[in-house]
C-alpha positions in Angstrom: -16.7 19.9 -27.5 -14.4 17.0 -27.5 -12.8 16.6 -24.0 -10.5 14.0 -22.3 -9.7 13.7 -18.7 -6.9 11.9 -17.2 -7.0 10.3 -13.9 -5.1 8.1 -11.3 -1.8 9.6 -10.9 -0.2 10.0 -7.4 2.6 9.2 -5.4 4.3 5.8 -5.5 7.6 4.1 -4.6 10.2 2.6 -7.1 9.2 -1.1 -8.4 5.7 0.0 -7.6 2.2 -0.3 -9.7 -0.3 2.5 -10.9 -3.6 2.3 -13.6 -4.5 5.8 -15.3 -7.7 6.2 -16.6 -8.6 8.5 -19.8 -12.3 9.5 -20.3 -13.1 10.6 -23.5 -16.5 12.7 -24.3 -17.6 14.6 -27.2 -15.9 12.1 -29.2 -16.4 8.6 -29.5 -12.9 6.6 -29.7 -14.3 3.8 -31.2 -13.1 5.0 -34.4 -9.5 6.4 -33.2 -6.2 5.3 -32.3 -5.3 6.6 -28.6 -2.2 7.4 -27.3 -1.0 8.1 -23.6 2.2 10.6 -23.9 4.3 11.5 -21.0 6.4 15.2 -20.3 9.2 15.0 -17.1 10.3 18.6 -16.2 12.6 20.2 -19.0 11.6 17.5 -21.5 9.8 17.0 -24.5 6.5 15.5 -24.3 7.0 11.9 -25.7 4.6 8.6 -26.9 4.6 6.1 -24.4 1.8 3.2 -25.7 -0.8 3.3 -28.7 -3.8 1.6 -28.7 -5.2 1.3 -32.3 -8.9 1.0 -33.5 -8.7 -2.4 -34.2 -7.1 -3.0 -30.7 -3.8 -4.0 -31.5 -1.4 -2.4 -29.3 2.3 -0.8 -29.4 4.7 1.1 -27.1 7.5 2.7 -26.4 11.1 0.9 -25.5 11.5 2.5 -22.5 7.9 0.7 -20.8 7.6 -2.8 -23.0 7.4 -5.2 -20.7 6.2 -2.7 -17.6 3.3 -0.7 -19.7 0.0 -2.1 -20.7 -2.8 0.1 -22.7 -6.3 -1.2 -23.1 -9.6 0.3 -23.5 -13.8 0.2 -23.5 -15.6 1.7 -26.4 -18.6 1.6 -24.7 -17.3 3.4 -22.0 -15.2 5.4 -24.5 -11.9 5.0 -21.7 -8.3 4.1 -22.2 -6.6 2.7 -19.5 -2.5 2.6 -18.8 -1.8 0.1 -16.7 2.0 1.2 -15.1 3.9 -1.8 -13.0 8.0 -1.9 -11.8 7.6 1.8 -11.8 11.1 3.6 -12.2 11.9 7.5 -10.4 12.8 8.5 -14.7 8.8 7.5 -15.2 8.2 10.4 -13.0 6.1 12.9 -15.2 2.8 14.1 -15.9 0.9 12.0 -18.5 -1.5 12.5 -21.0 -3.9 10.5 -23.2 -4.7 12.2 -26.9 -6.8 11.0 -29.4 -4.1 10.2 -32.2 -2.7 12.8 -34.7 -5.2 15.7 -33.4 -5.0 18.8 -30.7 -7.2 16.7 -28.6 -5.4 16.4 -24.8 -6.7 16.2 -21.4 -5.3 18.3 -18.4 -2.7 15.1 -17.6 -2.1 13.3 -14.6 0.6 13.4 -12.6 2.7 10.1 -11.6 5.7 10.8 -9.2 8.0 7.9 -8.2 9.7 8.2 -5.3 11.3 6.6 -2.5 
């Protein structure tokens, strides 16, 4: 079955730097745009970056400029690289493979002095 598992959350202070890790199996995602979605207590889950295919990449307003997603087909993992972290970034955060019910456990990032 397709699976994805979300890694490299923790604690970290304001202004500071964290990389999440997504590890895709059952599915290649070669052949799929991935996203990484965040959801904060009381909030709705929401897109933070998309990596296409092809590689080109987009994201949210709230992280352009702070955000980077990247990935490795061969090692079928999408990476969010988090820097200047903010206390509202606080939330547990989730790669899917675009469009589908595909979604890892999440990770959670707390920001915090």
């Amino acid at each position: 079955q397709v699976r994805l598992v979300e890694s490299g959350g923790g604690l970290v202070q304001p202004g500071g730097s964290l990389t999440l890790s997504c590890v895709a199996s059952g599915r290649h995602i070669m052949y799929s745009d991935m996203d990484w979605y965040r959801q904060a207590p009381g909030k709705e889950r929401e897109l933070v970056a998309r990596i296409y295919a092809g590689g080109m990449e987009d994201y949210a307003d709230f992280v352009k400029g702070r955000f980077t997603i990247s990935k490795d087909n061969t090692k079928d993992t999408v990476w969010l690289q988090m820097h200047s972290l903010k206390s509202e970034d606080t939330a547990v955060y989730y790669c899917n493979f675009r469009g589908t019910a595909y979604w890892g456990q999440g990770t959670q990032v707390t920001v915090s002095s």
